[in-house]
C-alpha positions in Angstrom: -32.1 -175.1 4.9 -29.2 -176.5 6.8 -28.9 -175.9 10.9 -27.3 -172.3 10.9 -26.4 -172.5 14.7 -25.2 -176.0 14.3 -23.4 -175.6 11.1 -21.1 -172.3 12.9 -20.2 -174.2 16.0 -19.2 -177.0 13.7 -17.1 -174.8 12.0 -16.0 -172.8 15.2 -15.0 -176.3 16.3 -13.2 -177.4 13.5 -11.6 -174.2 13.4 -10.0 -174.3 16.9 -9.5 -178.2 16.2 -7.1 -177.1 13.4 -5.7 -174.6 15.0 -4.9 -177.0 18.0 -3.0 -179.8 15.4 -0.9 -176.9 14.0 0.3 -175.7 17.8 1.1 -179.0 18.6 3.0 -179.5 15.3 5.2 -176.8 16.2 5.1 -177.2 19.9 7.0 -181.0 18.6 9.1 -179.1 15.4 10.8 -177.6 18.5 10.7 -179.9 21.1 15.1 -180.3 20.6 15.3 -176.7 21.4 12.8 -177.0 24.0 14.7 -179.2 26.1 18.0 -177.5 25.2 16.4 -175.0 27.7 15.5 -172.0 25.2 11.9 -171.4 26.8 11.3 -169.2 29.9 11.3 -172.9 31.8 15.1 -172.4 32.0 14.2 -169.6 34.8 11.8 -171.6 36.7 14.3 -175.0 36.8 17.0 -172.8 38.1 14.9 -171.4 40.9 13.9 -174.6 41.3 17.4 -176.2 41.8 18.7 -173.4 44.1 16.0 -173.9 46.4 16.7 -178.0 46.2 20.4 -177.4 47.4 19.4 -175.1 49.9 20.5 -171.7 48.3 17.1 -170.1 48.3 18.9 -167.2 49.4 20.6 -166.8 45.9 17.3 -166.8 44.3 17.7 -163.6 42.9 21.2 -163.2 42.3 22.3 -163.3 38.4 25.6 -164.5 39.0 24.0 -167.6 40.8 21.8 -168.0 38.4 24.0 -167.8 35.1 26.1 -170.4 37.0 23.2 -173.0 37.4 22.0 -172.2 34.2 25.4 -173.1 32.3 25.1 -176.5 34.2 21.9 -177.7 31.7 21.3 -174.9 28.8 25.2 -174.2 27.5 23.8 -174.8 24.4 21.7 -171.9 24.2 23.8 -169.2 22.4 21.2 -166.4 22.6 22.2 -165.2 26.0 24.5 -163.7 27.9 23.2 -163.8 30.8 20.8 -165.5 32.9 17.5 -166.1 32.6 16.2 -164.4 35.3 13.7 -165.6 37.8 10.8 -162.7 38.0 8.6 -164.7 40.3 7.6 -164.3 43.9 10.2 -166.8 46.1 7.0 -169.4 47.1 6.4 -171.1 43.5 10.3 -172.0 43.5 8.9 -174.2 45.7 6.9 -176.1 43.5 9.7 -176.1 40.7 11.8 -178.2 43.4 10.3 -181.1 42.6 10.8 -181.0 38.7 14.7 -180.0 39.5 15.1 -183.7 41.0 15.2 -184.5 37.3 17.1 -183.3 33.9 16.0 -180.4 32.6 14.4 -181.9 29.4 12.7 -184.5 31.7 11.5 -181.5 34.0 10.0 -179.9 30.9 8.1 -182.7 29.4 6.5 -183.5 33.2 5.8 -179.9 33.6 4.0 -179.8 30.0 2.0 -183.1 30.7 0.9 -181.3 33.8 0.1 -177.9 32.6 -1.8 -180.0 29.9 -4.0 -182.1 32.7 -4.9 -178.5 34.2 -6.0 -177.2 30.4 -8.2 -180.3 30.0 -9.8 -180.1 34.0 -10.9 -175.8 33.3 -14.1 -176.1 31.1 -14.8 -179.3 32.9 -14.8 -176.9 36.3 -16.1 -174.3 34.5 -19.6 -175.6 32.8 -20.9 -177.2 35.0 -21.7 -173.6 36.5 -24.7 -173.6 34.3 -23.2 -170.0 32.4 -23.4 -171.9 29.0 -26.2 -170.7 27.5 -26.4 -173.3 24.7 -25.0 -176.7 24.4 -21.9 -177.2 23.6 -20.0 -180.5 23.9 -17.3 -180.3 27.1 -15.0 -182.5 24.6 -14.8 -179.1 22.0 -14.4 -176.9 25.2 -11.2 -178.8 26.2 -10.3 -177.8 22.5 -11.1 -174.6 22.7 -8.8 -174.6 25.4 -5.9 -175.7 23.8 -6.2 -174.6 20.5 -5.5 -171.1 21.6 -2.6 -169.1 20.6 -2.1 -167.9 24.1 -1.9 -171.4 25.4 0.9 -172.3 22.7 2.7 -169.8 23.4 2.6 -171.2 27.1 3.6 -174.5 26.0 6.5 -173.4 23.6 8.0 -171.2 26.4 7.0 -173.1 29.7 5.5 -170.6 31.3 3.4 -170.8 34.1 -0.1 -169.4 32.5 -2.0 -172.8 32.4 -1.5 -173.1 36.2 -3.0 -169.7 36.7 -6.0 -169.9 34.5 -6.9 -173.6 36.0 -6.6 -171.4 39.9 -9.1 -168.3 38.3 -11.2 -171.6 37.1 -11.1 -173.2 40.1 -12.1 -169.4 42.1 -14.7 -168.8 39.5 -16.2 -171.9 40.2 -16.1 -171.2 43.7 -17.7 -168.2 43.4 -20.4 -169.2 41.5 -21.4 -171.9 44.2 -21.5 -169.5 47.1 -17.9 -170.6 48.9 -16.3 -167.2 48.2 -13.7 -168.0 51.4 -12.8 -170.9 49.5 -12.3 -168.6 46.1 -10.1 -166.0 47.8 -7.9 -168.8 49.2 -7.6 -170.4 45.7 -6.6 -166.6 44.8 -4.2 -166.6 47.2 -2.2 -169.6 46.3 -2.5 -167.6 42.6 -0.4 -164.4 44.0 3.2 -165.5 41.9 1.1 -163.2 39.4 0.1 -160.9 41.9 0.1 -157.7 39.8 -3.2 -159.6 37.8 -4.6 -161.1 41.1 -4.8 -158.5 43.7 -6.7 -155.9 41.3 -9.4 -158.9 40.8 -9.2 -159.5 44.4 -10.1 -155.8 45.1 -12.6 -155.8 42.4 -14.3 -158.5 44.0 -14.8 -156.5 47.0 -16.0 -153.8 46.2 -18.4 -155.6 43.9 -19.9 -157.1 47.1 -17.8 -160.5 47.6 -16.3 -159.5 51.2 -16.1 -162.8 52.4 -13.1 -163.7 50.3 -10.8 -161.9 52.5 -10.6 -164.3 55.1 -9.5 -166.9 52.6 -7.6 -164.8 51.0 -5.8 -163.4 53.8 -5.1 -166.8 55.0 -3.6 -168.4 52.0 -1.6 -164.7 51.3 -0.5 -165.0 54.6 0.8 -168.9 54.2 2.7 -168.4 50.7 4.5 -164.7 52.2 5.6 -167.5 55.1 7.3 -169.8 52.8 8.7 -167.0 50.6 10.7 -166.1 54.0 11.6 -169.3 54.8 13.0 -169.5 51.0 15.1 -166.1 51.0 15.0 -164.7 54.3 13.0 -161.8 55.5 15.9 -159.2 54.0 15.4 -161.4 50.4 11.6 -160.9 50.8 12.0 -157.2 51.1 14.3 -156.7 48.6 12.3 -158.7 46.1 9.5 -155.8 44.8 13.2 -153.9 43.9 14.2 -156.7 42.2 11.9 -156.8 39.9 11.1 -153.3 38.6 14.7 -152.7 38.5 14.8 -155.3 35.6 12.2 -153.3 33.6 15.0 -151.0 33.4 17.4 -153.5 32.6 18.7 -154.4 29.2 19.5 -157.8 27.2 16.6 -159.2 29.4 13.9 -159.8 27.0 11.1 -157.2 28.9 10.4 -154.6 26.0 7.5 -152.5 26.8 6.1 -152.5 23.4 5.8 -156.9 23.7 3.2 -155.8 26.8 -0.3 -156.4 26.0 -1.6 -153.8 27.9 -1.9 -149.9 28.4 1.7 -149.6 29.2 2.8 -151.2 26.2 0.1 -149.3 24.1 1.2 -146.1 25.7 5.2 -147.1 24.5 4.0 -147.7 21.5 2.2 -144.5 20.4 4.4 -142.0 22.4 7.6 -143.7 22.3 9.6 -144.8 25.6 10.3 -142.6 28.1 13.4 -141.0 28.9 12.2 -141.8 32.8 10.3 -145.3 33.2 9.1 -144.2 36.2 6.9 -140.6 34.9 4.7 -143.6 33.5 3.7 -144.6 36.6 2.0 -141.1 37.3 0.0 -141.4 33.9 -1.4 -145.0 34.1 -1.9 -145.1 37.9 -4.5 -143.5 38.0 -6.3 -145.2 35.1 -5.8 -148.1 36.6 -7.3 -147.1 39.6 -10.3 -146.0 38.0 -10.6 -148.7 36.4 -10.8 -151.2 38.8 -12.6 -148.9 41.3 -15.9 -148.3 38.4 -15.7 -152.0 37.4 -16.3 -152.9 41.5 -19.0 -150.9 41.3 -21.2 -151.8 38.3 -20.3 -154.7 39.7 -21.9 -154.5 42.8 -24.9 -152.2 41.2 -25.3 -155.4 39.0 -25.5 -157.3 42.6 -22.6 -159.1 42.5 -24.0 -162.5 42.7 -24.0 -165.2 40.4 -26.3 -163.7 38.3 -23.9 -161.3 36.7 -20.4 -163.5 37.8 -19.8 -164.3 34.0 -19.5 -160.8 33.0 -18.3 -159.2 36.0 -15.7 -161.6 36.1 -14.3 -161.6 32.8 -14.8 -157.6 32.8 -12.9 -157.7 35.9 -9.6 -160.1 34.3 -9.8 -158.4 31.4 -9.2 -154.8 33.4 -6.5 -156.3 35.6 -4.5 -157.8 32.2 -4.8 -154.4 30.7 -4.3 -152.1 33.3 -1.3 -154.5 34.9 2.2 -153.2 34.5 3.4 -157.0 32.9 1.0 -158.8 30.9 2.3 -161.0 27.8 0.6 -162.8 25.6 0.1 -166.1 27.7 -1.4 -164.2 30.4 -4.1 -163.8 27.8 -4.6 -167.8 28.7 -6.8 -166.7 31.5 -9.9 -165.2 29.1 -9.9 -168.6 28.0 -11.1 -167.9 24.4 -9.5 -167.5 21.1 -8.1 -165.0 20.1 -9.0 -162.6 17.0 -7.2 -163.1 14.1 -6.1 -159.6 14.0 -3.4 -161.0 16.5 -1.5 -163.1 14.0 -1.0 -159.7 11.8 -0.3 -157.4 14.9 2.4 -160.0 15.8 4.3 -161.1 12.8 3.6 -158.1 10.9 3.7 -155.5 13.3 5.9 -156.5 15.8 3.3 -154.9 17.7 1.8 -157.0 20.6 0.6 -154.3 22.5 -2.2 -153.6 19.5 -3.8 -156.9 21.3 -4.8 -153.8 24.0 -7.7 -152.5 21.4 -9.8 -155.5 21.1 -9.4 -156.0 25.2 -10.7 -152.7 25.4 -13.6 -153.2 23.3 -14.5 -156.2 24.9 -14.3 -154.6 28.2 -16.5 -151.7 27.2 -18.8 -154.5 26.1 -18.4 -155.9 29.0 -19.4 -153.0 31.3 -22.3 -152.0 29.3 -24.1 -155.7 30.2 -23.2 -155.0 33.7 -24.6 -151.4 33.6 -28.2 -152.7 32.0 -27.7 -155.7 34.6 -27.7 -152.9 37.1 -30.7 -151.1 35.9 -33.0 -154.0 36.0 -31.6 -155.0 39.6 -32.6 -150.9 40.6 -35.7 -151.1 38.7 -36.6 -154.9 40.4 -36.4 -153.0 43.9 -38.5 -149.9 43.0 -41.1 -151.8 41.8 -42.4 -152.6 45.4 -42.5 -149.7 46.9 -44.3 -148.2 43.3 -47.2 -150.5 43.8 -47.3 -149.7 47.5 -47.9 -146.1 46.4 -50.7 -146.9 44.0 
C-alpha cells in the first residue's frame, strides 16, 4: 500500500506547483499592460513621484494626481480619473525610491522585491517549530506563491506581499519571546492599519502587553514622517479622505468586491441608501469579535503554545470584521485558497462569499483555543485538588 500521507502532500505540492506556473503565465501574458500602468501600482508610483518633487502636500489631491498619472499611464483608457492613493502618507515614502525610475522599470523592481519577501516568510516562519510534520521549506516557498491571493498581488502591484512578510516577521517575534520587537514590526505595518490595530488589540488582551512599547514607538515614528510628508492639516484631513471615497463613484471600491462582513452584509441586503447606518450594525460585531478572540486567547495563555491558532484566529477576525479587505489581503493567511473562490469570483461576481469559509475557519479556530483553555484551567486546578486529598 503506497504512503497515504506522503502520496497527498505530493499531490498537495504538485497541486500548488501547478497552480504557481499558471499565475506566472498570466502574471507574463500581461506583463505589456502591466507596465502600461493598469495595476493599482499606478497609485503608489504617483505618490511616490509627488513626494520625490517635494509635493507631499498634494498627496491626496485628484487633480494632482490625474496630472502625474497622464505623465506615464495615458495609455490606460479605462479611467477617467486618477488612481487614487488610499494609503497612510508614510509608505509614499518608500515608493520614492522606485519613482527615480520609469514606471515599467519601478514595477518590475517592485515585483522582484515583493517576490524576495514571498520566498523569506516560510523560511521565517518554520523555523518556529509550529509544523507539525515535515514538510520541505522549498514546497512552502510554493505554497507561497502559488496562491491566488498572491497573483492577484503581483498582477495589480499591490502592497500585500510586504504586509504578510511584516505579520511573518511579528509572528516570529512572538513566538521567540521579543514581543517589543513584534509590536514595532506591527508598527512599521500600520499603511493597513484597519487589519493591524484590531490584531494589535487582540494581542493585548490575549496577554502580550509588552508590545506596546514597540508598538508605540514605531506608530509614533511613521505618524512623524506622515507630517513631515503632508503637513499636520494633511494628516488630519487624511481619515476624511478616505471614507469619503467609499462614497465615491468610478473609483473601483464596490462593497460587494469586499471579502468581509461588510461586503457580505451588501450583498444579502442590498446597499444602503446611507453608507454610514452600516457602521451602527457591524461595529459592534466587530467589537465583539475582537474583544472574545483576546480572551480565549488569553484563557488559552497566550504564549507560544497556542500563538498558531490564536494568531491566525486573530488575522482572520481583523480581515473579516475590517471595513476594506480585498482579495490580496487574503495573502496574509498564507494558505490556499478553496476552490470554491474560483466559482464565487468568475461566476458569481461575488467576492464577498470568500466571508463564509473565513468564518468557518474562525469558528474552528476559536473552538482549539477554547479546548486549549480548558486544559490550561484544568492544569492549574489539579494542584490545589491533590492538596485537598
Amino acid at each position: 500500500m503506497p504512503d497515504t500521507p506522503k502520496l497527498r502532500g505530493r499531490l498537495l505540492v504538485a497541486a500548488l506547483f501547478w497552480m504557481a506556473l499558471g499565475n506566472g503565465f498570466v502574471l507574463w501574458k500581461s506583463r505589456v499592460e502591466m507596465g502600461q500602468g493598469y495595476g493599482d501600482f499606478a497609485n503608489f508610483y504617483t505618490a511616490g513621484v509627488l513626494v520625490r518633487r517635494g509635493l507631499g502636500a498634494e498627496l491626496y489631491n485628484p487633480t494632482t494626481q490625474w496630472t502625474v498619472q497622464q505623465e506615464f499611464a495615458s495609455e490606460v483608457k479605462l479611467r477617467r480619473g486618477p488612481m487614487r492613493y488610499m494609503r497612510p502618507p508614510f509608505e509614499a515614502l518608500l515608493f520614492s525610491v522606485f519613482a527615480a525610475w520609469p514606471y515599467a522599470t519601478a514595477m518590475l523592481l517592485w515585483t522582484v522585491l515583493k517576490l524576495a519577501f514571498l520566498s523569506a516568510i516560510p523560511f521565517v516562519v518554520v523555523p518556529g517549530g509550529f509544523w507539525k510534520e515535515r514538510f520541505p521549506r522549498w514546497a512552502t516557498v510554493v505554497l507561497v506563491l502559488g496562491t491566488f491571493p498572491e497573483f492577484m498581488d503581483l498582477l495589480m502591484g499591490q502592497d500585500a506581499a510586504l504586509l504578510a512578510f511584516l505579520f511573518a516577521i511579528s509572528f516570529w517575534q512572538l513566538a521567540t519571546d521579543r514581543d517589543a520587537g513584534a509590536g514595532f514590526t506591527l508598527g512599521l505595518a500600520l499603511f493597513k492599519f484597519q487589519l493591524v490595530i484590531p490584531v494589535v488589540v487582540m494581542l493585548w488582551i490575549g496577554g502580550r502587553k509588552r508590545i506596546w512599547p514597540g508598538f508605540a514607538t514605531s506608530a509614533v515614528a511613521v505618524i512623524a514622517i506622515s507630517a513631515v510628508i503632508v503637513g499636520w492639516k494633511g494628516l488630519l484631513e487624511y481619515p476624511g479622505y478616505v471614507l469619503a471615497l467609499n462614497q465615491a463613484t468610478g473609483i473601483g471600491i464596490v462593497p460587494e468586491s469586499q471579502i468581509n462582513l461588510r461586503g457580505l452584509f451588501a450583498l444579502i441586503v442590498g446597499r444602503l441608501s446611507s453608507p454610514r447606518l452600516i457602521y451602527w450594525v457591524l461595529a459592534p460585531v466587530a467589537l465583539g469579535a475582537i474583544v472574545y478572540t483576546g480572551l480565549i486567547w488569553r484563557k488559552a495563555g497566550g504564549r507560544s503554545s497556542s500563538l498558531a491558532e490564536g494568531f491566525g484566529l486573530a488575522t482572520i477576525v481583523a480581515l473579516v470584521t475590517s471595513y476594506y479587505t480585498n482579495d490580496y489581503d487574503l495573502l496574509l493567511l498564507i494558505v490556499p485558497l478553496l476552490a470554491v473562490y474560483w466559482f464565487v469570483r468568475v461566476g458569481l461576481q461575488s467576492e464577498s462569499l470568500m466571508t463564509l469559509p473565513l468564518l468557518a475557519v474562525s469558528v474552528a479556530l476559536a473552538r482549539r483555543l477554547r479546548c486549549a483553555g480548558v486544559r490550561v484551567s484544568a492544569e492549574r486546578r489539579a494542584p490545589v485538588l491533590d492538596g485537598a486529598r
